[in-house]
C-alpha positions as CSV (number, residue, x, y, z in Angstrom):
1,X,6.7,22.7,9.3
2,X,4.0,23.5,6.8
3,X,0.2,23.5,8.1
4,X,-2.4,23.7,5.6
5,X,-4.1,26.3,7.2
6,X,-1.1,29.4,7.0
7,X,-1.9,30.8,9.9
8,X,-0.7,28.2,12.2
9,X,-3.9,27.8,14.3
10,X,-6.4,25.2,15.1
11,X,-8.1,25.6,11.2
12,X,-11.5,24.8,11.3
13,X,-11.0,21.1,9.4
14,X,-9.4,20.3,12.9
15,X,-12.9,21.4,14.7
16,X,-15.2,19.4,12.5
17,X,-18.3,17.7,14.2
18,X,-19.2,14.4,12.2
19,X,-23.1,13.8,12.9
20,X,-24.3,11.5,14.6
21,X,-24.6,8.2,13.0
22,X,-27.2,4.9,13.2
23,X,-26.0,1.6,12.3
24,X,-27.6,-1.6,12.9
25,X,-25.8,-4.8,14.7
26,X,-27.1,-8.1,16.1
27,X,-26.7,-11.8,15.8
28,X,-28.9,-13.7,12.8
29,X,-32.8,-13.2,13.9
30,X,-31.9,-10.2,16.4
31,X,-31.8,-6.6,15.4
32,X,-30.5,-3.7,17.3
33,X,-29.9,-0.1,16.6
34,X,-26.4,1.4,18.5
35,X,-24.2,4.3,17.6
36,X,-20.9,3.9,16.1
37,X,-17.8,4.9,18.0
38,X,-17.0,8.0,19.0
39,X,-14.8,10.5,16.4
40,X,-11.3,10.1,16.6
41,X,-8.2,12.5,16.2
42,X,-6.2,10.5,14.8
43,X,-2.5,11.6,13.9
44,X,-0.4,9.8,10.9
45,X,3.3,10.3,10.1
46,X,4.8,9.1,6.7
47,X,8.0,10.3,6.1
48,X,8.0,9.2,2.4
49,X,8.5,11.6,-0.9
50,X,7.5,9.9,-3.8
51,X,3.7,8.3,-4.1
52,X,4.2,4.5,-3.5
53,X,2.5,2.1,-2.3
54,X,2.7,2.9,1.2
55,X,1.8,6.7,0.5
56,X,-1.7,5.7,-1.4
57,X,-2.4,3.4,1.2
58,X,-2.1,6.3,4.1
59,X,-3.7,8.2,1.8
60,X,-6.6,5.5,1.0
61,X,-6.7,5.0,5.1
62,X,-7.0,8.7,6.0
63,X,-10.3,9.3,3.6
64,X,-11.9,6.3,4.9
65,X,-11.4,7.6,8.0
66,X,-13.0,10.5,7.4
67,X,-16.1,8.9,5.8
68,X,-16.5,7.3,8.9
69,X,-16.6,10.7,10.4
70,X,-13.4,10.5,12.0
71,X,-10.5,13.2,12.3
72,X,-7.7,12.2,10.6
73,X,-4.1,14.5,10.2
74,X,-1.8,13.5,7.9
75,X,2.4,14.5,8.9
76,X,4.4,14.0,5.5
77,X,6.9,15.2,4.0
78,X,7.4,18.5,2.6
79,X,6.0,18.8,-1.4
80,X,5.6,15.3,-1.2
81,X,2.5,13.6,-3.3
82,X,1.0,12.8,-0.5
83,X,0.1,16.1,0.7
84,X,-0.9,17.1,-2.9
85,X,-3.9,14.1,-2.3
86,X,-4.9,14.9,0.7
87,X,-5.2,18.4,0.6
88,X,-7.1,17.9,-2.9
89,X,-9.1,15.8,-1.4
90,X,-9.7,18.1,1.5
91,X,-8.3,16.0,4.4
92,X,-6.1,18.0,7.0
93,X,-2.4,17.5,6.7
94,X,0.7,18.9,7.7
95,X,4.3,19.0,5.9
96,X,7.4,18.1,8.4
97,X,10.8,17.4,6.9
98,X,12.1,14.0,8.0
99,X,15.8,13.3,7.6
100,X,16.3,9.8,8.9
101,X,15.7,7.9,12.0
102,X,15.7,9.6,14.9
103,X,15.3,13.3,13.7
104,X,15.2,15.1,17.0
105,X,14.3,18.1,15.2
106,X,11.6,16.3,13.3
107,X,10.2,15.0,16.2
108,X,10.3,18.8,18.0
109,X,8.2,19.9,14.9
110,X,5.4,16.9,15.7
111,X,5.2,17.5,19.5
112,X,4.2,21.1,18.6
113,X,1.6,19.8,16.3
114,X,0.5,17.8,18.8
115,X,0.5,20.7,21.5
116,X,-2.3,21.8,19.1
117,X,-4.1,19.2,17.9
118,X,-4.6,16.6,20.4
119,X,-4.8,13.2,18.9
120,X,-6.1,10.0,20.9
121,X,-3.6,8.2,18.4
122,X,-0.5,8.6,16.4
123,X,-0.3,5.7,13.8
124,X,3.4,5.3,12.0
125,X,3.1,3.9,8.6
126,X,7.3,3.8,7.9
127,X,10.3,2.8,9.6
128,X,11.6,6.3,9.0
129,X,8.4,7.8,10.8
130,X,7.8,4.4,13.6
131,X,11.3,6.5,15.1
132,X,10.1,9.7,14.9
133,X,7.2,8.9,16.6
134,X,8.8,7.1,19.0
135,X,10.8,10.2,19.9
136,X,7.6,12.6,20.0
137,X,5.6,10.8,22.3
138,X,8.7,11.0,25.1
139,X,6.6,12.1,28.0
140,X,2.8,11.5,26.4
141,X,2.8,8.1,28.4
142,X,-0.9,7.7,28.2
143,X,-1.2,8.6,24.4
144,X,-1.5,4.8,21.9
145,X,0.8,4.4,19.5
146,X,0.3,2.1,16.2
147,X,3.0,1.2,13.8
148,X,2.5,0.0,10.3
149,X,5.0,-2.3,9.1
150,X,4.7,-3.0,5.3
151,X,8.1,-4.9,4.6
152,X,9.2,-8.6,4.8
153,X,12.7,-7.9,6.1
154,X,13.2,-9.3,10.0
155,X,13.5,-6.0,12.1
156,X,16.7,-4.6,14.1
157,X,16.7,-2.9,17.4
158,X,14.9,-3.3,20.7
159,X,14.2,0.0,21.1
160,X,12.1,0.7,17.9
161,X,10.4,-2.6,18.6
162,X,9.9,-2.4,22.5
163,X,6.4,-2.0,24.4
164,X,6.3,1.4,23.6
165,X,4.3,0.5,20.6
166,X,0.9,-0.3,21.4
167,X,0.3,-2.6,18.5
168,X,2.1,-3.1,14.9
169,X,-0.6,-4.0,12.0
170,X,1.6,-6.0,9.6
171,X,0.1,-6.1,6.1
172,X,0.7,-9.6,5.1
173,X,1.6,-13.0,6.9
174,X,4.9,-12.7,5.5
175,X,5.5,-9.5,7.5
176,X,3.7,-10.5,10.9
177,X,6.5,-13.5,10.6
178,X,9.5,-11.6,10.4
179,X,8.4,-9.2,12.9
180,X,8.0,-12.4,14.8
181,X,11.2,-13.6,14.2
182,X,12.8,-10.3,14.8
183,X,11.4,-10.7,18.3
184,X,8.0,-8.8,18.3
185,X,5.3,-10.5,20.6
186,X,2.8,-12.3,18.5
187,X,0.1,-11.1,20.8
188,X,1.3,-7.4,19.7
189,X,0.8,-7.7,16.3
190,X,-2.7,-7.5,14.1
191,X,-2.7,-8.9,10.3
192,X,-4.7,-6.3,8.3
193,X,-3.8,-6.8,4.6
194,X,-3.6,-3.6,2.5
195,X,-6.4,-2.6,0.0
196,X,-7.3,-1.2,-3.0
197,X,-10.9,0.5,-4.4
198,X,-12.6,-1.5,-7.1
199,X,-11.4,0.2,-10.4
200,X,-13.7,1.9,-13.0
201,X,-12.3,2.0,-16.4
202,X,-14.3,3.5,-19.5
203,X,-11.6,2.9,-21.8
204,X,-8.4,1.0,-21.1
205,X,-5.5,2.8,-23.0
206,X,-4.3,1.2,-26.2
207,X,-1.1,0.2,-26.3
208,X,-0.6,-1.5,-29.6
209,X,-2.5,1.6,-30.7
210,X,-0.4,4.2,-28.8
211,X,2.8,2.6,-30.0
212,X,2.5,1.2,-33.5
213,X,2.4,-1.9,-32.4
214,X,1.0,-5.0,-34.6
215,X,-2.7,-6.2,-33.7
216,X,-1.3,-9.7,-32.5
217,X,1.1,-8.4,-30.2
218,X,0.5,-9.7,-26.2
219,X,1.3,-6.6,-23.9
220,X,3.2,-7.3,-20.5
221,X,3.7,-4.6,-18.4
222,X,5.1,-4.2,-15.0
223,X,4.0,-1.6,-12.6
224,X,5.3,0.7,-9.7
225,X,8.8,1.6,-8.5
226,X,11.6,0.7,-10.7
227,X,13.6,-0.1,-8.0
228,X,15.9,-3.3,-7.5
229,X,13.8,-5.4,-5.3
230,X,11.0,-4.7,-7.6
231,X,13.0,-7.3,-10.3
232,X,13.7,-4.6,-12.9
233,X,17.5,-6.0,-13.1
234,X,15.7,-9.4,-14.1
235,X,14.3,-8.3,-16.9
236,X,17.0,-8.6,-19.2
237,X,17.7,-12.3,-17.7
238,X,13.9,-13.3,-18.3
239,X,13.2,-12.0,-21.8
240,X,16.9,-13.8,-23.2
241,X,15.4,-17.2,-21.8
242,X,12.2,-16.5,-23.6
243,X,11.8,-18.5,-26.9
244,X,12.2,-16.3,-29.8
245,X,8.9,-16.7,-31.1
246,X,7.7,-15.5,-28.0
247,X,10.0,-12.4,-27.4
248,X,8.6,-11.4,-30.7
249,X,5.3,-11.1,-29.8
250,X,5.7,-9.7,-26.1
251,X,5.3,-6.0,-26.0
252,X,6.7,-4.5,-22.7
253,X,4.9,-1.3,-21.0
254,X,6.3,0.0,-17.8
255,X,4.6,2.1,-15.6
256,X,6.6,3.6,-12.9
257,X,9.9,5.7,-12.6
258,X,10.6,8.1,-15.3
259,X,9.5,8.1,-19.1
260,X,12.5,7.2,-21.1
261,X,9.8,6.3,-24.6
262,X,10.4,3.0,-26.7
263,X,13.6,1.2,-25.9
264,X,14.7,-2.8,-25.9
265,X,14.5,-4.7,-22.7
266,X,16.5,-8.3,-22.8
267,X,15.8,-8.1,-26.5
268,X,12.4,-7.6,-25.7
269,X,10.4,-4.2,-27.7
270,X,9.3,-2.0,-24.5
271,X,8.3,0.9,-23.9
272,X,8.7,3.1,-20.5
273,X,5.3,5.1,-20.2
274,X,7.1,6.7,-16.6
275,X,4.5,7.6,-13.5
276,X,0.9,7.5,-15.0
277,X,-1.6,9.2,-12.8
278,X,-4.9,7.5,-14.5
279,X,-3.3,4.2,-13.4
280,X,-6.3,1.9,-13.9
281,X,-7.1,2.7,-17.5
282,X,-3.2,1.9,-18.5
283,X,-2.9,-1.3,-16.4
284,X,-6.5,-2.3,-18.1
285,X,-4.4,-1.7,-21.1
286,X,-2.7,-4.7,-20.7
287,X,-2.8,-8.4,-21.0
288,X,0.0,-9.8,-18.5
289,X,1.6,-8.4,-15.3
290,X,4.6,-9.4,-14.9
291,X,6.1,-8.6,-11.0
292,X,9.6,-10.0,-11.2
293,X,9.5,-8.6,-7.5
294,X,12.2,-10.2,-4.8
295,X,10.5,-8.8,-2.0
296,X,7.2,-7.8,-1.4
297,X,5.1,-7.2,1.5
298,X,2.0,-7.7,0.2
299,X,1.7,-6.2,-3.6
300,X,-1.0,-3.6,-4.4
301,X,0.1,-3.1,-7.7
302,X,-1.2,-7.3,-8.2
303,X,-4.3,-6.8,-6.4
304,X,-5.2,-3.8,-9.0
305,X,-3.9,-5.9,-11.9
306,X,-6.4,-8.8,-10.8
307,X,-9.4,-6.3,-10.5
308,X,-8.6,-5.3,-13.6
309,X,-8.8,-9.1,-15.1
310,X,-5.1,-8.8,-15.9
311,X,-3.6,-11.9,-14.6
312,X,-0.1,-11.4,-13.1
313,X,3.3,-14.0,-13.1
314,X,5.5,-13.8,-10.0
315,X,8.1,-15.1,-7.3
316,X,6.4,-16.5,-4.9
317,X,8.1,-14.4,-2.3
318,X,6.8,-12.0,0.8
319,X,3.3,-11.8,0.8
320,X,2.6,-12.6,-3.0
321,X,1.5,-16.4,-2.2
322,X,-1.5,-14.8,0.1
323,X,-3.1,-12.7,-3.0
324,X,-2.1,-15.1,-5.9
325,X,-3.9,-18.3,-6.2
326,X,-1.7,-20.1,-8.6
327,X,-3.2,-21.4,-11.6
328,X,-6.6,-19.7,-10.5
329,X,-6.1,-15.8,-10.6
330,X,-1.7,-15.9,-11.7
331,X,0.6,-17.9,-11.6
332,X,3.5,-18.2,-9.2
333,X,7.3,-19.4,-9.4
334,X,10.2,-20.3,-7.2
335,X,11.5,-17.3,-5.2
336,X,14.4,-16.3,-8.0
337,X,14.4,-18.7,-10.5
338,X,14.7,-16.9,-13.4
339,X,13.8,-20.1,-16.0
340,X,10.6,-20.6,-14.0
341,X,9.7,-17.0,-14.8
342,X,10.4,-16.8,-17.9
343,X,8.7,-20.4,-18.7
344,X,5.6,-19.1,-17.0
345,X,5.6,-15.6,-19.1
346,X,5.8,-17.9,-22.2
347,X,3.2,-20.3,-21.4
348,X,0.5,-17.4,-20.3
349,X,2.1,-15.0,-23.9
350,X,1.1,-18.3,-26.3
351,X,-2.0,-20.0,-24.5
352,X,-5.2,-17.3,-24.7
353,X,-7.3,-19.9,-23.4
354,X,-5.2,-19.8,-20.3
355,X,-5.3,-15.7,-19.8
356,X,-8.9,-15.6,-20.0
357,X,-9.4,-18.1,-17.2
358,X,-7.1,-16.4,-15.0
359,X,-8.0,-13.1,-15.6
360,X,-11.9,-14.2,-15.0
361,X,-10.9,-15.4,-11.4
362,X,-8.8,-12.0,-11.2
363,X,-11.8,-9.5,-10.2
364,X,-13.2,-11.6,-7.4
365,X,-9.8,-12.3,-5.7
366,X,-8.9,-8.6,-5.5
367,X,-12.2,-7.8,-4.2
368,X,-11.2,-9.6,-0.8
369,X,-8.7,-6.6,-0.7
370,X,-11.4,-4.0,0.1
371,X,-10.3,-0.5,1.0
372,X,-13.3,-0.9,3.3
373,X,-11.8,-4.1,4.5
374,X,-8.7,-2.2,5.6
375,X,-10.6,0.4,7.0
376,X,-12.5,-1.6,9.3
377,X,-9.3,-3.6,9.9
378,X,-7.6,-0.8,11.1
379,X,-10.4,0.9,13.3
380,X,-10.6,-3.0,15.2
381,X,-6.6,-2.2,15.9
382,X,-7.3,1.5,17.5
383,X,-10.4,0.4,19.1
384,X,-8.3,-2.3,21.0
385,X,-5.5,-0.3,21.6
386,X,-7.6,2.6,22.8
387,X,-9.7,0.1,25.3
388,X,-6.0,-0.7,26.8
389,X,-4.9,2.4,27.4
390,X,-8.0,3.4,29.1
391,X,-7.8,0.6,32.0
392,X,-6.6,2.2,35.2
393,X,-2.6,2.6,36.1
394,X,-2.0,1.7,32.3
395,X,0.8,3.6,30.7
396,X,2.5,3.0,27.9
């Protein structure tokens, strides 16, 4: 276990005092001044090592936090981005290796941190950590515990998904359902859909530039993990349905995985750019997301490409229906139907008219996916769970 502090004491970021703050309430025609609620401790465990979505949502979730002069601790993995962030950003965090479910030695390593930092709530924000946590808290029967669940897939074992957990915030419909139907109590779960800060880009990076592409050229790019379930394999079966016409104009930039330089994609010119860190200014770079994804819990990666005025083409699958308004802000497709996709990509590549209406909706869409918005959504969550565990003779 790594503390950020090396000597392995309570580090002064653990003993900070957030002034008192003023903020005003009341109904329409009322005014009232009351003080906001108390600072937390409040404990998260991700057990990830790369920065996905999950990760910059923790991340996202622990500085808001702080602004609202809470105490937040971040548990993540050893040398993991994460932990980079947070402690450039000056947010307390601690590295714990986490091997799989149900790391007993794991779990040793956060009951000594909480020993010394007492939390008033550990929040989980994986399945890998939701166990871990589970196991730490064995004997803390008064202490809340949250549980983020950010996939669509219908959960497996009673244990995990007992009354243990205080409440599970699901980030989309499509995961509250399967929770549901995995046999989690309706009443126990709290929809609070992920978000993202408003981007500021000064200048959007120029692909046709930056790869010697011709001025007419309509740049697609796909964005985050170049994993399976994130459609890569598809890509190949979309751009051989595309019309020729049209696969000669697409250029394809992916962001994501590791830099491989210019290459051919399903006969389609690409280019794999590999893990960006100034994210906005390349995704502002381009003209059509495509997110081939099979499952997706929500879809961060869409909300950004909507703030940016980039309209996106996608399966309508997990939570993508609840960001995309088809035909508005994107356009949407049958859950694996390859032709529809690659129909859609060719419709938005030769109809400009079409990508500036869609990308005009784009920026007011995404701002209903607030950072602040998920902030506040998560406080509600704590602030409920918190009020339960106080009642007398509650344990949990």
């Amino acid at each position: 276990m790594g503390w950020h502090d090396p000597r392995h004491v309570r580090p002064t970021w653990l003993r900070f005092q957030p002034p008192a703050r003023v903020a005003a309430t009341g109904r329409a025609g009322h005014s009232s001044e009351v003080t906001t609620p108390p600072s937390l401790r409040l404990l998260h465990l991700d057990s990830g090592r790369e920065w996905r979505g999950g990760q910059r949502q923790v991340y996202l979730l622990a500085r808001g936090q702080r602004e609202m002069g809470h105490e937040p601790l971040v548990i993540a993995a050893p040398d993991a981005p994460l932990i980079r962030r947070l402690r450039s950003a000056g947010i307390a965090a601690a590295a714990v290796r986490m091997r799989g479910d149900w790391d007993l030695a794991a779990a040793s390593r956060v009951r000594a941190v909480l020993r010394t930092w007492n939390a008033d709530l550990i929040h989980a924000h994986d399945a890998r950590a939701h166990a871990i946590a589970l196991a730490a808290v064995i004997g803390r029967r008064t202490l809340p515990l949250v549980v983020t669940r950010r996939v669509p897939f219908i959960p497996r074992g009673r244990l995990k998904y007992g009354r243990r957990v205080g409440r599970f915030i699901a980030i989309s419909g499509a995961v509250r359902d399967a929770l549901v139907t995995g046999g989690v109590d309706p009443d126990r779960i709290d929809l609070v859909y992920s978000g993202v800060p408003r981007p500021s880009v000064t200048r959007p990076r120029d692909w046709r530039l930056e790869c010697r592409w011709p001025s007419n050229s309509v740049i697609c790019g796909i964005v985050g993990a170049m994993t399976a379930e994130k459609g890569v394999a598809t890509l190949a079966e979309i751009g051989e349905r595309l019309p020729e016409a049209t696969r000669d104009q697409i250029r394809l930039v992916l962001l994501g995985g590791k830099s491989a330089g210019a290459q051919s994609v399903g006969g389609l010119t690409a280019f794999r750019a590999g893990f960006v860190d100034e994210i906005h200014g390349a995704m502002a770079g381009l003209d059509i997301l495509l997110h081939p994804s099979s499952a997706e819990g929500l879809g961060t990666a869409v909300i950004d490409a909507m703030a940016l005025g980039v309209p996106p083409v996608a399966f309508r699958v997990g939570g993508l229906p609840e960001l995309i308004e088809d035909h508005r802000c994107g356009l949407l497709v049958p859950a694996g139907d390859i032709a529809a996709f690659a129909a859609a990509t060719d419709r938005l590549v030769r109809d400009a008219t079409m990508r500036r209406a869609l990308a005009a909706a784009g920026p007011g869409r995404a701002a209903q996916f607030s950072v602040e918005r998920m902030v506040r959504g998560t406080q509600a969550v704590y602030d409920a769970v918190l009020v339960s565990a106080s009642q007398p003779g509650r344990s949990l």
